[in-house]
N, C-alpha and C positions, 0 to 999 in steps of 0.2 A: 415119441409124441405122435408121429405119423402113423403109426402103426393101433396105437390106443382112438387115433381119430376113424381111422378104416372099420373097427368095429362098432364104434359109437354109431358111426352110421349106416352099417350093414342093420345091428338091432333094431335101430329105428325106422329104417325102410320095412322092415318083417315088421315091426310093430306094427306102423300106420299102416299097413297094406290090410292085416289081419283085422285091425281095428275097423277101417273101412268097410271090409267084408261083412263082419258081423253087424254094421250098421247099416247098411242097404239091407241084408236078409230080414233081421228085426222091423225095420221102418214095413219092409211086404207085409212079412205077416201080420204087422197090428192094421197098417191100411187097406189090405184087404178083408180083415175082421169088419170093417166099415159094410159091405158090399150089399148084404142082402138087405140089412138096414137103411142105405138108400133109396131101393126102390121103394121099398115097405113106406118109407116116410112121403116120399114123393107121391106115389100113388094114393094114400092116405087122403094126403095133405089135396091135392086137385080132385079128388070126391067130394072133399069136404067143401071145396070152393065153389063144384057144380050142384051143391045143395044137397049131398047124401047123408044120411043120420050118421051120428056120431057113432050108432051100435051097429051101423052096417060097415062101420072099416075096424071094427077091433074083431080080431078073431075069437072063435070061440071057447079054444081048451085055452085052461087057465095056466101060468106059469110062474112057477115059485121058483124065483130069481136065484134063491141058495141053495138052488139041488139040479136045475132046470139047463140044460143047454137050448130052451128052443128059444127062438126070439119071442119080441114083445111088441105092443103098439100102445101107447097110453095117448089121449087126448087129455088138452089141457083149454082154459080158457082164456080170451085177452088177458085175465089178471093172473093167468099162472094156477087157477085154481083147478085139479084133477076132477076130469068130469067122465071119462070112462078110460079105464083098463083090461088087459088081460094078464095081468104083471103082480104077481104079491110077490113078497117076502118073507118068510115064514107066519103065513096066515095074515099077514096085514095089508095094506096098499102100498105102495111106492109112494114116496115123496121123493120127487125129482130137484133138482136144486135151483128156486127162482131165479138167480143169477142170469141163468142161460139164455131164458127169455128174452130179457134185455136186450143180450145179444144177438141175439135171431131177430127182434124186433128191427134191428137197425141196419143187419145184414142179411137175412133171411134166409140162413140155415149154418146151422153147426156141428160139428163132429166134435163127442166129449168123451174120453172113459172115462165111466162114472162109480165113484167105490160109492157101497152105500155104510150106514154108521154098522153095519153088521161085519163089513170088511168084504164084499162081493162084488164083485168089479166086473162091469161091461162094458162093450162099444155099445157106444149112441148117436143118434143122427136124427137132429134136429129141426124141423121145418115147421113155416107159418099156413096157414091156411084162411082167408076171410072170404064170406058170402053174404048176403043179401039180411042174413039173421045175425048171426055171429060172426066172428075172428077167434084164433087161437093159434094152437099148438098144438103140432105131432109128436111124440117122440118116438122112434125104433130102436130098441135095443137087442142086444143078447149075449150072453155067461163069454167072459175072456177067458175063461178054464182053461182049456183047449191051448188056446193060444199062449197061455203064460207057461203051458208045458213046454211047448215045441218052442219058446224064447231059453226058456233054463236048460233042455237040451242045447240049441244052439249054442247058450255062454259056455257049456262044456265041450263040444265039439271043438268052436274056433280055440279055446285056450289051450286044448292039446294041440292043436294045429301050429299054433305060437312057439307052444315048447318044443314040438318036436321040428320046425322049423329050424328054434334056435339052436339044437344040439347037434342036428345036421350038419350047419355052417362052422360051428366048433369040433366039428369031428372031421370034417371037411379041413378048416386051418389044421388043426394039429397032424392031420395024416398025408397029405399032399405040400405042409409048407409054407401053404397060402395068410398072410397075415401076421399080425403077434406070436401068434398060438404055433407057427412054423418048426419045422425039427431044421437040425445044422445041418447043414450039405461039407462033406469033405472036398 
């Protein structure tokens, strides 16, 4: 039984260690996916505050969201209603999810990946903006392509790391002694 216990929890330290690992690396990459879209929304969002047209914070080449790695800036109004982009979807506009609003309404900024009903998934970043005319909504997005590769590399990385961890440990017990897995000593 001591011996069945010793591995029990030899795998589960390699387990959780490994598990942890690929959790911190994963969390980087998608919150650093965040990055350029904060400034983007931020800086957006305090133009729009100090009174700058809504067509002088959207950039000007267009981006179709299902092919597209560059970022995005859409403007939205107090009621959620899309009042300029640079951001299609295969030839249409974005419809971002009112929901979010809300939330920003009451917190005043958010980080969302956003699938849209195409199945195209990006970081977004969220921010309020009001001035003397209006109030609204920033939104900054751009394509998690990129980044949902280097996650499905990573699950392949750490889980060989796992197994070849675990066969280590067990070639380790079996060849030296150590554990269950031990050869008999005369």
């Amino acid at each position: 039984m001591q011996k069945i216990t010793y591995w029990v929890t030899v795998f589960t330290v390699i387990t959780i260690f490994t598990g942890l690992v690929y959790a911190a690396v994963q969390q980087d990459y998608r919150q650093t996916a965040n990055d350029p879209q904060i400034q983007m929304a931020e800086d957006a969002a305090a133009q729009l505050s100090e009174g700058a047209s809504i067509k002088s914070v959207i950039p000007a080449a267009k981006v179709d969201i299902a092919r597209s790695l560059a970022p995005f800036v859409a403007v939205y109004d107090g009621s959620g209603k899309l009042l300029a982009t640079n951001a299609t979807e295969n030839g249409q506009d974005i419809s971002y999810p009112a929901g979010v609003f809300a939330y920003v309404k009451l917190y005043g900024e958010d980080r969302v990946t956003w699938q849209t009903q195409a199945g195209d998934r990006s970081a977004t970043v969220v921010t309020s903006f009001s001035n003397k005319n209006q109030s609204g909504y920033v939104v900054a997005g751009r394509s998690l392509r990129e980044v949902e590769k280097r996650e499905a590399k990573l699950e392949q990385i750490t889980a060989l790391a796992w197994l070849v961890s675990i066969l280590s440990v067990l070639f380790y017990g079996l060849m030296f002694g150590s554990g269950a897995a031990g050869r008999k000593h005369k």
